[in-house]
N, C-alpha and C positions, 0 to 999 in steps of 0.2 A: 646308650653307653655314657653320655655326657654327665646327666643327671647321678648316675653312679658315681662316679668321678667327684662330680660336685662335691656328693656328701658325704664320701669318704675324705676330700678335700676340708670340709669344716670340723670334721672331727678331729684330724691334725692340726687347724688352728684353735681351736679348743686346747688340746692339749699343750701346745707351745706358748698358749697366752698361761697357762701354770705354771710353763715349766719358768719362763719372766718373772712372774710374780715369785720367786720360790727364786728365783739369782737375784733380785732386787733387795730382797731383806738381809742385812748383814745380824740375826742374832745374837753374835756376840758383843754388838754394842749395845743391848736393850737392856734394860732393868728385867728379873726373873720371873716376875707375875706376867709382866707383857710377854714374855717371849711364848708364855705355856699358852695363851689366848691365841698368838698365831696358826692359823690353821694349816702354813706350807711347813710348820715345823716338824709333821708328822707324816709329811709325803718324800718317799724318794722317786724321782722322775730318771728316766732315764730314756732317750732317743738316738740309732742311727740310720740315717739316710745314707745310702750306697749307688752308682750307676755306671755300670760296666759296660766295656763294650771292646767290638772287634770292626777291624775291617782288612778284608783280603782283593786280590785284585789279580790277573795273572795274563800274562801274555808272551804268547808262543811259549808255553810252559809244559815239558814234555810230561810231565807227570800225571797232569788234567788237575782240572779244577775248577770252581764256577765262582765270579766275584761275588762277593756278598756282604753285607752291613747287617752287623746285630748290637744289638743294644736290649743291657737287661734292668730296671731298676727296684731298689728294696727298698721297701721302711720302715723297720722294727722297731716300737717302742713298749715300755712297761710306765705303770705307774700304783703305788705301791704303798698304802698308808698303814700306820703301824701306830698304835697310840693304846694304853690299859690293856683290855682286855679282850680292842676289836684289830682286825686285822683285815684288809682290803686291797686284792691285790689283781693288778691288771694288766693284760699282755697284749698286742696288734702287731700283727705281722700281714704286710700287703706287698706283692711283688707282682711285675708285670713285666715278662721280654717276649722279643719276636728277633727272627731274622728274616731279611728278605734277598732273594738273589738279582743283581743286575747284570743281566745277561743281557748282550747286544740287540739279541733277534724279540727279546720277551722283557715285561716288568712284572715280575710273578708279585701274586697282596702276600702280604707279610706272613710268616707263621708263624706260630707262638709257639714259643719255648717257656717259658713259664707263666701263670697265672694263680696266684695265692688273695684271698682275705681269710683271715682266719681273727678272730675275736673272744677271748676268752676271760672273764669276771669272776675271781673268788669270793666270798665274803663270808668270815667267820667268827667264832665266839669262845674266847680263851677256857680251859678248862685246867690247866694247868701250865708253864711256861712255854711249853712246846708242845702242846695238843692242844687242836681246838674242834671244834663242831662248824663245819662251814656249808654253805650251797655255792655249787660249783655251776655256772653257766658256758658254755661253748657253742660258737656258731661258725662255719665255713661254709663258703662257697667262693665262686670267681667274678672275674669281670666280663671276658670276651667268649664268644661261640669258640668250641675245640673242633679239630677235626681229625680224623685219620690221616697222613697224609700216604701216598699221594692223592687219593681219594679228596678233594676239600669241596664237595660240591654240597653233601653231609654233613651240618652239623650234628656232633657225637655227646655235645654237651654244651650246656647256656647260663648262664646267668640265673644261681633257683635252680638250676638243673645239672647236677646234683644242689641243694641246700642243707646242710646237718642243723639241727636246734638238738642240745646236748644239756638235760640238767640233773642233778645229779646232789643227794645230800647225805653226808658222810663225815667221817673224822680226818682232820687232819693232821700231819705232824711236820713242822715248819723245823727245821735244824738250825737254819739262816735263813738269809737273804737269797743263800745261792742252792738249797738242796730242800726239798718236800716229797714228801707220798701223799697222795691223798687217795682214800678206798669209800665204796658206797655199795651197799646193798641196793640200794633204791635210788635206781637211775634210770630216766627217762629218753629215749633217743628219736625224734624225727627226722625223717628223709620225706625233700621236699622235691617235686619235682614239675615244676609251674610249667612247662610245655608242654602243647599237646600234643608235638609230633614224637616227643620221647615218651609222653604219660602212656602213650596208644598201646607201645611195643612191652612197657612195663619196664623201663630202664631204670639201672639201681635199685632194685629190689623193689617197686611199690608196683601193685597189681593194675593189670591192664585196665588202661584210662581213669586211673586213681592219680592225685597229685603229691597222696602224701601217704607216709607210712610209719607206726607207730610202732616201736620197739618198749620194751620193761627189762631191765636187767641189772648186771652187778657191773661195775665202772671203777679205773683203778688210772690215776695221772700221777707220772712223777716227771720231776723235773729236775735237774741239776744243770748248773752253770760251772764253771772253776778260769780263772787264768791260768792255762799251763806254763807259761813264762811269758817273761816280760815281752809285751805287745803281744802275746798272742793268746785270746780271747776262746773258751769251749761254751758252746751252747746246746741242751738238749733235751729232749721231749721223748717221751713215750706214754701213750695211752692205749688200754683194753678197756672190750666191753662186751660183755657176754649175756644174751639173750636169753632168760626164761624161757620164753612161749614157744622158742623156733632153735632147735642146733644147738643150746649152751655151749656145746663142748667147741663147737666154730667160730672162736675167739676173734672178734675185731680189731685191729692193729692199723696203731697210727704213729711211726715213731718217725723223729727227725734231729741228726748232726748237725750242726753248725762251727767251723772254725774259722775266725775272723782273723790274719795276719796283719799287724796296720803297722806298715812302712814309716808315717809319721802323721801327723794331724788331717792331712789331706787326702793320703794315698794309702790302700790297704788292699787286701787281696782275701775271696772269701769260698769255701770250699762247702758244700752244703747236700748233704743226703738224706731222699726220705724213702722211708718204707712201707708201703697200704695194702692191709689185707683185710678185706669183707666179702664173707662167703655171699651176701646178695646181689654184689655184683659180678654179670656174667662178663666175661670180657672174649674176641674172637683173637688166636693168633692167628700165627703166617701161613700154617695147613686148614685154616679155615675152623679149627676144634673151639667150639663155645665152651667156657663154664668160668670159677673162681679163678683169680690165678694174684700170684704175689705181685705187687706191682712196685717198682724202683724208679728211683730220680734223682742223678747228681747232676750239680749246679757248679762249675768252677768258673772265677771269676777276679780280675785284679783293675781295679781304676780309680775313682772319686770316691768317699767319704764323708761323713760329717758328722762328729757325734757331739750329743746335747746331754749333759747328765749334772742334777743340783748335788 
């Protein structure tokens, strides 16, 4: 777990030592030849760091209730170069909460309420102002073992288990900064699945005691951002991907809300829903019925902040 950590850890100092170098340069005191040679003059960086949290506590409380401490934290950055005719644009999103309960008689391990890496690389080739020819790279997975609960004896899923490797090359159409479609015919999709106690059973779609699974298909990302008013921030995603070889018609869905409310430089409040549908994952509900099923996740949340943008 550390070592993940670590090096999700220097990749955020990587990117903060740009985002430095890129507030350090004032442009507009440069002469015009210098300024086209700087290189931050074609990056827009942008970063924020969020961490939420609750605590409840209850005594002689007729209503019932169980004390408990949660803490959730996020750190979304992009980085986004734009210069002639090339365009390069880059998005990280990593979050990680748990709650755990303190009960008198128990200290139950923590459980996880959310877990995100998701890493996503454009890079394209102008063909006219607003269309370009780009390769689309995407990668997701997590940090910590999931489990069902109350069941937590089970891990349901690990680190690599699920993993997506998503590539994809296609036309783009860039409107701005804050609105894209991008479409492909030819799109590549692996599902990795590095353990053996899930490879065994065939979990996430890859055939029993296989670690990986190779999909060919047609792949469509759009993205849009807006401020809807002042301080308050819309963030959002939608991606399909539809399989050649297996089901075309069983469309892959991966979309996600995001509204950021920010109180003032420090304090913000963030509301956040996603939507997952992949006919190759079986999923068990409450009656015990295996198969696909739509799966949801909202995040609400108001506490610490931090944003960083050149």
């Amino acid at each position: 777990m550390l070592p993940k950590i670590i090096s999700f850890t220097a990749i955020l100092f990587v990117f903060n030592i740009f985002y430095v170098s890129a507030q350090e340069v004032d442009t507009t005191k440069l002469d015009t030849a210098i300024v086209d040679t700087l290189p931050v003059k074609n990056w827009k960086l942008k970063s924020l760091y969020s961490l939420n949290g609750t605590q409840s506590s209850f005594v002689n409380w007729n209503s019932g209730g169980r004390n408990n401490i949660s803490l959730n934290a996020t750190i979304r950055a992009s980085a986004n170069f734009n210069k002639a005719k090339l365009n390069w644009s880059n998005d990280l999103s990593l979050a990680f909460g748990g709650i755990k309960y303190l009960d008198e008689s128990e200290l139950l391990t923590l459980q996880k309420t959310d877990d995100i890496i998701d890493l996503s690389s454009k890079f394209g080739v102008r063909v006219s102002e607003k269309h370009l020819i780009s390769l689309n790279v995407g990668f997701k997975t997590q940090f910590a073992d999931g489990f069902t609960y109350p069941n937590d004896s089970i891990a349901v899923s690990k680190f690599m288990a699920p993993g997506y490797l998503n590539l994809a090359l296609g036309t783009d159409y860039i409107k701005d900064a804050n609105f894209s479609i991008f479409g492909s015919p030819f799109a590549a999709k692996t599902t990795f699945v590095l353990d053996d106690s899930l490879s065994q059973i065939g979990a996430f779609g890859v055939d029993e005691g296989q670690r990986m699974r190779h999909e060919f298909g047609a792949f469509v990302k759009l993205k849009w951002n807006a401020e809807v008013m002042k301080n308050i921030e819309m963030k959002s995603k939608l991606e399909l991907f539809s399989n050649y070889l297996n089901n075309p018609q069983n469309i892959d869905v991966n979309a996600e809300l995001v509204f950021v409310f920010r109180v003032n430089s420090l304090f913000s409040a963030t509301a956040q829903w996603n939507l997952v549908y992949d006919d190759d994952i079986q999923i068990r509900d409450r009656n015990g019925n295996v198969g696909p099923r739509t799966q949801f996740k909202s995040v609400l949340g108001i506490g610490l902040s931090y944003k960083l943008e050149n």
